[in-house]
N, C-alpha and C positions, 0 to 999 in steps of 0.2 A: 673505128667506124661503127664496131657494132654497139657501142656505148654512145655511142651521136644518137643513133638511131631507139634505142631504150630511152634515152632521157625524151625523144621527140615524140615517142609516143605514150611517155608518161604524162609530157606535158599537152598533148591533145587528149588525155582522157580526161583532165582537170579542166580542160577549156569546155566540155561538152560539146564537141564537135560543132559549134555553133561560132568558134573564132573571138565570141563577145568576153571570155574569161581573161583573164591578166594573171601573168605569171612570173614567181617571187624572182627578183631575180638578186638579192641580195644573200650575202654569205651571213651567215650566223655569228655572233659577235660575244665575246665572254664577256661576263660582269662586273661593273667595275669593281674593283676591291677595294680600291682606296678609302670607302664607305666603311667598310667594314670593320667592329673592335675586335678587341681578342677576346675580350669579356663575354656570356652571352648573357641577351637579356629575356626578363621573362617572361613568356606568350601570355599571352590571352587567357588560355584555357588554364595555365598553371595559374594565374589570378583569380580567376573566376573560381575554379576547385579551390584554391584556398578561402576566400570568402565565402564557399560553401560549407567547408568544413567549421568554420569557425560560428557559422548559422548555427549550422545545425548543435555544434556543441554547447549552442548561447540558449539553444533550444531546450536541448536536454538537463542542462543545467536549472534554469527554469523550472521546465516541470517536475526534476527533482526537490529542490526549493518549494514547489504548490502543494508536491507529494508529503514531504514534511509535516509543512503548515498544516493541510487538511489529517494526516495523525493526531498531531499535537491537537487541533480542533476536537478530534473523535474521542482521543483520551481526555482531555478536558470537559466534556460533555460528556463522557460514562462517569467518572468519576466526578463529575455537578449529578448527575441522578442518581450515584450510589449513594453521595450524602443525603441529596433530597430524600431518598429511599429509607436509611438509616436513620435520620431523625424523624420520620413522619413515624415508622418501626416505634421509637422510642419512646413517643409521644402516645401512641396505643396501648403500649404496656406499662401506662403508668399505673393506671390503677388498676390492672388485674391482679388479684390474686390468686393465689398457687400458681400453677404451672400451666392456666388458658387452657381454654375448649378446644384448641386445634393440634396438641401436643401428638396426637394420634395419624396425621395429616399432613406432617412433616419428618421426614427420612435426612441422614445425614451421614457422608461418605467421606472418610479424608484422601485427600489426594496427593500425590508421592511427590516430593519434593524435588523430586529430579524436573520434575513438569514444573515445579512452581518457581526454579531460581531459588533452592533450598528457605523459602517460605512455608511456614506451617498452612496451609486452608484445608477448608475442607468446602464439599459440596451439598447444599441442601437440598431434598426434594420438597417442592410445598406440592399437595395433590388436592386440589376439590373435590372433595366426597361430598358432597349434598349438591343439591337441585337446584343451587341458584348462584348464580354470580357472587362471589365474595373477594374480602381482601385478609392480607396475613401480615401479621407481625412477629415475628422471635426474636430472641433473643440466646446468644451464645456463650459460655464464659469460656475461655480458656484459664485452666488451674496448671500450678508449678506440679512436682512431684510429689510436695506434700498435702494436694489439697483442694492448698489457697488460690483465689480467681485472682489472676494475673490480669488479666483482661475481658472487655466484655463488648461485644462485637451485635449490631441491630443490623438485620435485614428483615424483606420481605418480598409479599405478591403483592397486586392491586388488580382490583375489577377481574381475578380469574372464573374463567367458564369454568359451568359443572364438567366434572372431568376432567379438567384440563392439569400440567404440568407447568410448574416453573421451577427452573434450576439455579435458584442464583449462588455465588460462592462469596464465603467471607474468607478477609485475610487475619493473618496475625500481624501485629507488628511491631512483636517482641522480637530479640536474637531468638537462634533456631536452639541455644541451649541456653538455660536446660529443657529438656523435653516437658513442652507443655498438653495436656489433654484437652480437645475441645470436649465441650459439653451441652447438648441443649436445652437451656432451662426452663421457657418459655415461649407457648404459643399460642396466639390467640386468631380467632377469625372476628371480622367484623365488617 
C-alpha cells in the first residue's frame, strides 16, 4: 500500500498536477543481441584520430622534404657565390705585382679542425682602412712541409664600407696529411 501510494504520487508530480501528462507505462526491454559480432568494430573517432595521425605525419614529412630542398638550395647558392667570389678574386690579381696594396688589411686566423670536420681552413679578416668604399682580392697558398704550394685558394670582399669587416674562410681540399701551412700571398684593394 505504501508503495501504491509512492509510485501515485511520483506519477502526479510528472503529470504536473494538471492530469494533461501521459505516463510510461511500459517495462524496459533488453537489447537485442542477436545483432551483435564478437568482433569489435571501429568507432568513428578511432578512424578519424587515425587519419589524423597519418595527416599530420604526411605533414611533417613534407616540410621535412622542403626543409632539405631549401638547405640544398642555401648551399648551392653559398657555394655558386664562393665561386663567383673566387674567380672574380682571381681575375683581380692577375696582374698585380708583388704582394698588392691591401696585404696590411687583411688578418688571417686558422681555425681547429675539430670545428671544420678535420678540414685545414683558416679565417680571413679583410678590414677597410681608408675612406671609401672598396673591394679585395687574395690570394692564399697552402704549402706541404717542404715549402712547396700544394694549393692556392682566391677569396675576397666587394663594395666594403670604410671600416667595415668581412670574414670570409677559405678551405683546403687536400688530405689533412701531411700538415699543410696556409699562407697569404696576395692582396690587393680595388
Amino acid at each position: 500500500m505504501v508503495a501504491s501510494a509512492f509510485v501515485a504520487g511520483a506519477l502526479a508530480g510528472c503529470g504536473g498536477g494538471g492530469g494533461g501528462g501521459s505516463a510510461a507505462t511500459g517495462t524496459p526491454t533488453a537489447p537485442q543481441t542477436g545483432t551483435f559480432s564478437a568482433q569489435p568494430l571501429p568507432s568513428a573517432i578511432a578512424s578519424s584520430a587515425s587519419a589524423a595521425i597519418s595527416s599530420v605525419q604526411a605533414s611533417a614529412s613534407a616540410a621535412a622534404s622542403s626543409a632539405s630542398a631549401r638547405a640544398s638550395e642555401f648551399e648551392a647558392s653559398v657555394s655558386a657565390q664562393s665561386a663567383r667570389r673566387s674567380a672574380e678574386a682571381e681575375k683581380a690579381l692577375k696582374g698585380v705585382k708583388g704582394r698588392g696594396n691591401a696585404v696590411s688589411e687583411v688578418g688571417m686566423t686558422g681555425l681547429p679542425t675539430a670545428q671544420t670536420g678535420g678540414v685545414l681552413a683558416v679565417m680571413l679578416t679583410i678590414t677597410n682602412k681608408t675612406d671609401r668604399k672598396a673591394s679585395y682580392a687574395v690570394q692564399v697558398d697552402f704549402e706541404d712541409p717542404h715549402g712547396k704550394v700544394v694549393e692556392t685558394r682566391y677569396t675576397g670582399a666587394e663594395n666594403l664600407e670604410p671600416g667595415k669587416k668581412e670574414q670570409p674562410i677559405v678551405f683546403s681540399r687536400r688530405p689533412a696529411e701531411p700538415k699543410l701551412t696556409p699562407r697569404l700571398v696576395k692582396a690587393q684593394r680595388y
